[in-house]
C-alpha positions, 0 to 999 in steps of 0.5 A: 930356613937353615943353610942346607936349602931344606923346602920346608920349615923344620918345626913343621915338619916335627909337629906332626906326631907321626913324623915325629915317630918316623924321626925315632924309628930312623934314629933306631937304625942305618935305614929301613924301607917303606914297608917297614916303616908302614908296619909301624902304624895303623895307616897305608903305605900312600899316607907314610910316604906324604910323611916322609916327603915332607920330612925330606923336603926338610932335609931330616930324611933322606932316601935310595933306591935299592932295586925296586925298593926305596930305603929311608934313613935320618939326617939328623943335623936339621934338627940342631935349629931345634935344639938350639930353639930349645937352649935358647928358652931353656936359658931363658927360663933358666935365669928368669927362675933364678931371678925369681928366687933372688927376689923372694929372698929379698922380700924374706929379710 
């Protein structure tokens, strides 16, 4: 878990496909509420806000209320653990290629 308390593992949070499409949706714009992230797929308002919850309890959304109306919008620091992931095996495959080619080299001469 990252330094922030989040209650949920970010990777799980991301492997759903449907949160991963909420994460762009919120990345579009400030903030938008729950009707009209719903709008968005082919599933009721109950099933997008379980998304959601788990996406907060990630720390990737955040939410107010606005009247009666709950407003989301993305906390995209969370998913600097990712990328850092991702950097990390990018080097890694990276300099593995560059040994591989090194050692085909080396067997051409």
């Amino acid at each position: 878990m990252s330094e922030n308390n989040q209650q949920r593992d970010v990777f799980d949070a991301i492997a759903d496909p449907t949160r991963r499409r909420l994460i762009e949706l919120l990345a579009e714009v400030e903030e938008l509420p729950l009707h009209e992230l719903t709008a968005h797929f082919q599933m009721g308002r109950t099933a997008v806000s379980k998304h959601l919850t788990i996406l907060k309890e990630a720390g990737l959304v955040l939410d107010r209320k606005v009247g009666r109306e709950t407003r989301f919008r993305l906390n995209a620091s969370p998913l600097r653990e990712i990328q850092d992931w991702v950097a990390f095996y990018s080097r890694f495959w990276s300099v593995n290629m560059l040994r591989l080619h090194q050692l085909l080299e080396e067997e051409e001469e």
